[in-house]
C-alpha positions as CSV (number, residue, x, y, z in Angstrom):
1,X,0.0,0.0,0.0
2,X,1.1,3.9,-0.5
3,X,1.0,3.7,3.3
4,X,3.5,1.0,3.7
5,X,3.4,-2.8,4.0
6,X,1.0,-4.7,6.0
7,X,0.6,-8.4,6.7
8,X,-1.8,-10.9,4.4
9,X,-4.4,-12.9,6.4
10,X,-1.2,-15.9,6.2
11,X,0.9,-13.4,7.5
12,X,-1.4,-12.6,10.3
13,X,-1.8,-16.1,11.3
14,X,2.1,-16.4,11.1
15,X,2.4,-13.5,13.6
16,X,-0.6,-15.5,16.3
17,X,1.4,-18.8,16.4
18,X,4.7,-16.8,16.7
19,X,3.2,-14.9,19.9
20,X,1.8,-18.3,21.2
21,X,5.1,-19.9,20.8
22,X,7.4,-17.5,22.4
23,X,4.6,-17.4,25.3
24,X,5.3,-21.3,25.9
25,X,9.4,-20.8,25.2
26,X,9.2,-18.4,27.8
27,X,6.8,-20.0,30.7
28,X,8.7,-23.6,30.0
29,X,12.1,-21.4,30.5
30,X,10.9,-20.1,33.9
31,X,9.8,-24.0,35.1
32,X,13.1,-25.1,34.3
33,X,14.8,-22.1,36.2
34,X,12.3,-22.9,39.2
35,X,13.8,-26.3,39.4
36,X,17.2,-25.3,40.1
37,X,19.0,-27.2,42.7
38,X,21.7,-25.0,43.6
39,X,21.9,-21.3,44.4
40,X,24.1,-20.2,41.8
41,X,23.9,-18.0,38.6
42,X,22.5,-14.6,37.9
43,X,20.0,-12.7,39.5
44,X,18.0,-10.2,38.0
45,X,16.5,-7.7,40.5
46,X,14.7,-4.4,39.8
47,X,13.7,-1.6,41.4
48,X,14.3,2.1,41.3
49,X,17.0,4.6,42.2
50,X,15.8,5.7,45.8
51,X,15.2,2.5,47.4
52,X,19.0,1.7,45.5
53,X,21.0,4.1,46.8
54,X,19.5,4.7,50.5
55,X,18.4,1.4,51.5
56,X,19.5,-1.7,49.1
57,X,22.6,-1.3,48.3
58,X,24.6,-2.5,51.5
59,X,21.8,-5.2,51.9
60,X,22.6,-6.7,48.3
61,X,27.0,-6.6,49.4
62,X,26.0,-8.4,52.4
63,X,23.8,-11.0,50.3
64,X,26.9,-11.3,47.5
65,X,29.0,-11.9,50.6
66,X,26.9,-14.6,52.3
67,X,26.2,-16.3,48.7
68,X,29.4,-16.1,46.3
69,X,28.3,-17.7,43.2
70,X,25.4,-15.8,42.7
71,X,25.2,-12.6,40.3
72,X,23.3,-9.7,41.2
73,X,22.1,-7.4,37.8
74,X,20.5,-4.4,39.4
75,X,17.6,-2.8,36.5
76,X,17.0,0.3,37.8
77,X,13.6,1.9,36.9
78,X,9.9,3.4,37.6
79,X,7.7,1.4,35.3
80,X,7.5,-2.4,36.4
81,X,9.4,-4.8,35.1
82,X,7.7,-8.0,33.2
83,X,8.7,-11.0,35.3
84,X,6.6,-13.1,33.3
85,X,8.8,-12.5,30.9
86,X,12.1,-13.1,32.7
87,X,13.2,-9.3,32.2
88,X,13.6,-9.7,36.0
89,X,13.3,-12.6,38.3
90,X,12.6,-10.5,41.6
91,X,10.9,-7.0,41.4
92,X,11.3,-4.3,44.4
93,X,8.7,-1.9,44.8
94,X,6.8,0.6,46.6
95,X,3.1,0.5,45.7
96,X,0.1,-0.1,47.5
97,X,-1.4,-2.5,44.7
98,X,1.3,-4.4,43.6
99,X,0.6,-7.1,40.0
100,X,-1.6,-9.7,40.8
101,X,0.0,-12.1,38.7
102,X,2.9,-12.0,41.3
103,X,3.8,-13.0,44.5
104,X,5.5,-11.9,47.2
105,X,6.4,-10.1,50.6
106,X,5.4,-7.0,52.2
107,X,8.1,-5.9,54.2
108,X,7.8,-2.2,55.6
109,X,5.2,0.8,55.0
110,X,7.5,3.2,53.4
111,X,6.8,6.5,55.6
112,X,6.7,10.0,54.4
113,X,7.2,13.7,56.0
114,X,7.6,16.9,55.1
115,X,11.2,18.2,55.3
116,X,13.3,21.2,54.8
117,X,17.2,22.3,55.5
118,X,18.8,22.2,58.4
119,X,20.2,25.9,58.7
120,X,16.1,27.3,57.9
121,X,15.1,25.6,60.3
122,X,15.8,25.7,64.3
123,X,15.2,23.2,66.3
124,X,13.5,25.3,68.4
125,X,11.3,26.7,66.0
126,X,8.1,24.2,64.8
127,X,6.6,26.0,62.0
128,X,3.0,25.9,61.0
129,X,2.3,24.3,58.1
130,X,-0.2,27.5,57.0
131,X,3.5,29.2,56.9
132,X,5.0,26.2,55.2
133,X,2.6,26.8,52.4
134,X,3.9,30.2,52.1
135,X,7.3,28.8,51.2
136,X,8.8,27.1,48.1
137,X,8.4,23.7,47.3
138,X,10.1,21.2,45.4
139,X,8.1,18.2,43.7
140,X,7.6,15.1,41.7
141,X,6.5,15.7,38.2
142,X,3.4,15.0,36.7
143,X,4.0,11.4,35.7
144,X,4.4,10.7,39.7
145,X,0.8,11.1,40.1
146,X,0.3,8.0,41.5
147,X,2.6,8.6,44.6
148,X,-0.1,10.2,47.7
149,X,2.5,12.8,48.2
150,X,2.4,14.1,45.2
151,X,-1.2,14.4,44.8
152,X,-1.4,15.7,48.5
153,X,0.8,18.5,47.3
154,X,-1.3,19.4,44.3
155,X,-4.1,20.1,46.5
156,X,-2.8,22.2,49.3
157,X,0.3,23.9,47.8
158,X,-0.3,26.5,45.0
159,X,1.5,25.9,41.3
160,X,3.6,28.6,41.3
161,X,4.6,27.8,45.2
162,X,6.2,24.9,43.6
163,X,9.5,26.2,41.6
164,X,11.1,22.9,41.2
165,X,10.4,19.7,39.6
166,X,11.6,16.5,39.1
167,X,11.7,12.9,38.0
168,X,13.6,11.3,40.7
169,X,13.2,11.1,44.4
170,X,17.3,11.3,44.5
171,X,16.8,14.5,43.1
172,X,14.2,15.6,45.2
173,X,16.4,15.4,48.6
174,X,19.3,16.9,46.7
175,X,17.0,19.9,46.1
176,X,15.6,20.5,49.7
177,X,19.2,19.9,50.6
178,X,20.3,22.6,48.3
179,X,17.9,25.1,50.0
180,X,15.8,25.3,47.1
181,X,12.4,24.4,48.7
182,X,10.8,22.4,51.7
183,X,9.4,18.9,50.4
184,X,8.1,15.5,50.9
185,X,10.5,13.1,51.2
186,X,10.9,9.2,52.3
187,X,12.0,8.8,55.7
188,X,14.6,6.3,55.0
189,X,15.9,9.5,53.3
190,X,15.6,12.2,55.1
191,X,16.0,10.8,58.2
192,X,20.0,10.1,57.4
193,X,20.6,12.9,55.8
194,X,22.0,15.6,58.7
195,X,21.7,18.5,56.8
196,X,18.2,18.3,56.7
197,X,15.0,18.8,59.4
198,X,11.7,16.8,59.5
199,X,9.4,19.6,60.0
200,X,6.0,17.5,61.2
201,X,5.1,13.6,61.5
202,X,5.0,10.8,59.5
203,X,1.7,11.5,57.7
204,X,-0.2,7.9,57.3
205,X,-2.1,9.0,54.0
206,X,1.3,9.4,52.4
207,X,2.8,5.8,53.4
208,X,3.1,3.3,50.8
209,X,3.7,-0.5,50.8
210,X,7.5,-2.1,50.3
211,X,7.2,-5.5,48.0
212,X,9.5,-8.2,47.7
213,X,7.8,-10.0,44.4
214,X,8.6,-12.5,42.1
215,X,6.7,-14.6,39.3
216,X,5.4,-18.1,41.1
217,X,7.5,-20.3,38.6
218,X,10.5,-19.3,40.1
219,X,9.4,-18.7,44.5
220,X,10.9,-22.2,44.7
221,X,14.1,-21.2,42.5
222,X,17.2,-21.5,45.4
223,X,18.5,-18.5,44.3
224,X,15.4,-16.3,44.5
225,X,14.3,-18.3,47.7
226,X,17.6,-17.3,49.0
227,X,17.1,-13.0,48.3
228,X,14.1,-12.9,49.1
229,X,14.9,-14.8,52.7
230,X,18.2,-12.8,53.1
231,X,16.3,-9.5,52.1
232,X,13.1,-9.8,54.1
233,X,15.2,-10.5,57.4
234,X,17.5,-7.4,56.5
235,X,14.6,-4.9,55.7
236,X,12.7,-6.3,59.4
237,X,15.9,-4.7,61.2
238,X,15.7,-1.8,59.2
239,X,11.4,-1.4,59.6
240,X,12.2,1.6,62.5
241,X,14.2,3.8,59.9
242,X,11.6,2.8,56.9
243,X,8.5,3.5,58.9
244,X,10.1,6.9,60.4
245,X,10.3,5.5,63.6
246,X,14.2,6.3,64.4
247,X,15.6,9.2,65.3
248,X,18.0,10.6,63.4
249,X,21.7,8.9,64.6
250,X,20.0,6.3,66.5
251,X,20.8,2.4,65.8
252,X,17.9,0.3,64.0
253,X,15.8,-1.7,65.8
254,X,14.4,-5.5,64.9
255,X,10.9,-5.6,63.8
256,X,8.5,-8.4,63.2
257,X,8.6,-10.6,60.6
258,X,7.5,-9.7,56.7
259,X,4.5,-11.3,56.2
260,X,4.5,-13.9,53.0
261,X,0.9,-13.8,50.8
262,X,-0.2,-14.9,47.8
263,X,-1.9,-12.5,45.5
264,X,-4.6,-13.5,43.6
């Protein structure tokens, strides 16, 4: 055609068996991978920058330390990884309604608060938060609309209160650092960071759930088994600083268990 080339009906049928093929390549892969006997090989593990860089990291050096011949390949990213097609085998989330084709572990409520720097803040100053809205603000963009805090500031704080945007949560506590604007932040955060103050509570509405989750061909694989153990003990110590529950320089705590569910 003038427009370009399109299939014929054979062609058409070629594509359907193709898609139905590569389906069962890729499910019979992921049985054979869940049949592994020992924990060895790669690893594929996503999740995205924050929970990387402030919380994961040292876990996943003490999990490469404990288990030497597995491989860790960090995919770092906001949109979800398909595990049903092996472009991860164990996902790392915050969400509140994680896939229900997975399974998995909820390990913490990640806690937010409202924070600003250090040196614009006293300590013995507690501002109001009808002068806080007086301020500037840093934000999420747009495309973050699914976080609470995000939407929570689009309702209370005006637009052109907000003089800074962003597509990273990194970015975000660089920029309250900086002095550029008060904002929400994570508590695992900007609880460690010094140079900044938590100017009010953990606010509930703004919490989100942690996930551990994987596909269920491969919860029996040793090697996922193995993270996901290693990981959901790690992240119980570290529930106090996650939930906003210790102060700033104090030592973690032990929490409870995760919890293990299947989602359906």
């Amino acid at each position: 055609h003038r427009s370009g080339y399109v299939a014929t009906p054979a062609g058409e049928e070629m594509i359907q068996l193709a898609a139905r093929v590569d389906d069962d390549i890729t499910a019979f892969a992921r049985k054979l991978a869940g049949q592994e006997i020992k924990p060895a090989g790669e690893l594929r593990v996503a999740t995205n920058d924050s929970l990387l860089v402030d919380l994961l990291t040292p876990l996943f050096a003490g999990f490469l330390e404990q288990c030497p011949d597995i491989r860790l390949d960090i995919l770092i990213g906001n949109q979800a990884a398909n595990l049903s097609k092996r472009d991860a085998d164990v996902a790392i989330r915050a969400t509140d309604h994680p896939p229900e084709t997975l399974v998995g572990r909820k390990s913490a409520r990640i806690a937010w608060a409202l924070y600003g720097r250090a040196v614009d803040f006293p300590e013995a100053e507690r501002p109001s938060r009808e002068s806080l809205w007086e301020r500037s603000w840093v934000s999420l963009g747009d495309q973050f609309t699914m976080l609470s805090a995000v939407r929570y500031l689009a309702r209370h704080v005006a637009p052109e209160r907000v003089v800074y945007r962003l597509n990273t949560v990194l970015g975000l506590a660089e920029a309250v650092q900086a002095g550029i604007g008060v904002g929400f932040l994570p508590c695992f955060i900007g609880d460690t960071r010094p140079a900044l103050r938590r100017l009010g509570e953990p606010d509930a509405d703004l919490a989100a759930d942690l996930w551990l989750l994987t596909h269920p061909d491969m919860r029996h694989t040793p090697r996922v088994r193995l993270f996901l153990d290693f990981l959901a003990v790690e992240l119980a110590r570290l529930k106090p600083l996650v939930e906003g529950d210790r102060p700033i320089g104090g030592r973690p705590g032990s929490g409870p268990p995760s919890m293990e569910r299947s989602l359906r």
